[in-house]
C-alpha positions, 0 to 999 in steps of 0.5 A: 591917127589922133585929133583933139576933139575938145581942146579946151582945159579948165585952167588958164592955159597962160599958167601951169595947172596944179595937177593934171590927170591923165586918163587912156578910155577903153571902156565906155561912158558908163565907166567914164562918166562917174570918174569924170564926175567925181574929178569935177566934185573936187575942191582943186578942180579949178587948178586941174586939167583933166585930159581924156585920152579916148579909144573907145569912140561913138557914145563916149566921144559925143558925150564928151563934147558936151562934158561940163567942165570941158576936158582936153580931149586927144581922139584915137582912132588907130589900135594902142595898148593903154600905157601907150594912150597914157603916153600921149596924155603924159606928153599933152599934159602942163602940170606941174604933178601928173596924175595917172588913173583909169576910166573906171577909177572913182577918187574920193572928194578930197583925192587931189588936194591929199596928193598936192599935200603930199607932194610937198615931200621929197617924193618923185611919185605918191601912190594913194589907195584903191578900194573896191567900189563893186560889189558881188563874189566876182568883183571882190575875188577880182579886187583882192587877186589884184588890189589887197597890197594898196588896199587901206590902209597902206604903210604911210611914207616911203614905198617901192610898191605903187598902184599905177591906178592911182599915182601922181608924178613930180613931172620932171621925174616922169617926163624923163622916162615916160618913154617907158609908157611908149614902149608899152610897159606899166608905170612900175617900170617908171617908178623903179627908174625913179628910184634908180635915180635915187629920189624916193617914192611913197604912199598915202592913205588920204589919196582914196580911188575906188575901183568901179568896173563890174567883172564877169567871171569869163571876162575877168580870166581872159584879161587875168591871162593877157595882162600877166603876158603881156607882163611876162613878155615886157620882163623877158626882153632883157633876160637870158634865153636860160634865165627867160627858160627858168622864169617860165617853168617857175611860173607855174608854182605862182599860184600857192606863193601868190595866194599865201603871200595875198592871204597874209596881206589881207590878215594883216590889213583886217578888213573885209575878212568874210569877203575874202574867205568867201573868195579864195576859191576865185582868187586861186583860179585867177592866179592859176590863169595869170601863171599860165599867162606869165609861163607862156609870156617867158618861153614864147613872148607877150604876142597881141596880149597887151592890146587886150588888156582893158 
């Protein structure tokens, strides 16, 4: 079940925010609270509503009540996979852009009004960029293995590629298929309807969300594997027995793709080069687990792998 814990948002409820921020907690205050800090450090702050949609309970809860600025809190109690909390929040949310980012997702002090600017373009969705905000050898072989495509700088305008950590909707756009996120599948999937609909979608360099969720080796593999599942799993619904059967034994040349296709990127880019050198070893062995994941996802489905994603 679901309540509201704290119901009241920043801006007037008689008129429509500016911009509302969407965010599903799993993982604590700890993450939580610098994220909401730096929401509430920005310029627009007055023009926002920040809603929590919060799953990880005791400490994070409390310390949410007594959060300053409020924030519109929606408590869930039951087991949801993080699209289908982000939903709830999506559908909570009035303002006229609605922004979507993690709990452990640090905007930069002029993250909001880049993504207002930008808006005023043609776009259905913007998508800013994510930098790494960890350091160590785990938490960058974890940040490349996921984030060197939206790393900076990103190919300013027109894109097919977004980050869903760090994207803002026009909210007629997502509004019409937010059922997407109810059905448990990523904001990916909203993007390519978006366009299907034939309004484009772009990037921007000025919307800047550093990722700040430190990662353990262990930790890091076991979600690796259940999110590349689960994604399998979504993407086989709508394949073929034969095709579900070529699509999983393909998986398992994922691996050497995936990490020239990264490398590229990462050289084309020219940033944080010794780093990544350094990480290569941990990036092979993480998309030798997610190919596993997504092998296993198309021959036999997603099984509880999306409700472990963090």
């Amino acid at each position: 079940m679901s309540s509201i814990v704290n119901a009241t948002p920043v801006a007037d409820k008689t008129s429509s925010p500016a911009l509302s921020v969407v965010i599903a907690s799993v993982n604590g205050w700890s993450m939580l609270g610098p994220t909401l800090r730096a929401l509430d450090a920005q310029p627009e702050r007055s023009r926002m509503e920040v809603i929590v949609v919060e799953a990880a309970g005791g400490a994070t809860r409390r310390a949410l009540r007594d959060h300053e600025p409020a924030v519109e809190v929606i408590e869930v109690d039951e087991k949801l996979t993080i699209p289908a909390l982000r939903h709830l929040g999506v559908r909570r949310s009035r303002g006229e852009l609605v922004a979507i980012l993690e709990d452990h997702g640090e905007v930069a002090p002029d993250w909001a009004g880049a993504l207002l600017e930008a808006h005023r373009g043609p776009w259905g969705a913007v998508g800013g960029v994510v930098e790494n905000g960890r350091d160590g050898l785990v938490n960058w072989a974890a940040f490349f293995c996921e984030y060197t495509p939206y790393m900076g700088p990103v190919a300013e305008g027109e894109s097919a590629d977004l980050p869903g950590n760090n994207i803002a909707y026009k909210r007629p756009h997502l509004l019409r298929h937010a059922h997407e996120l109810e059905e448990g599948r990523w904001e990916s999937w909203i993007n390519d309807k978006i366009r299907l609909d034939g309004v484009p979608i772009a990037s921007t360099n000025k919307a800047v969300v550093r990722h700040i969720k430190p990662f353990r080796l262990g930790h890091f593999l076991v979600q690796r594997f259940h999110f590349a599942r689960s994604y399998a799993g979504m993407r086989r619904v709508d394949q073929s027995p034969l095709k579900r059967l070529i699509y999983g034994v393909g998986s398992l040349a994922l691996p050497g793709m995936l990490l020239l296709r990264v490398s590229r990127t990462a050289l084309a880019k020219g940033r944080h080069l010794g780093r990544f050198a350094a990480s290569v070893p941990l990036i092979a062995l993480f998309y030798t687990v997610g190919a596993a994941g997504e092998s296993i996802g198309y021959l036999v489905g997603p099984g509880d792998s999306l409700s472990r994603v963090e």
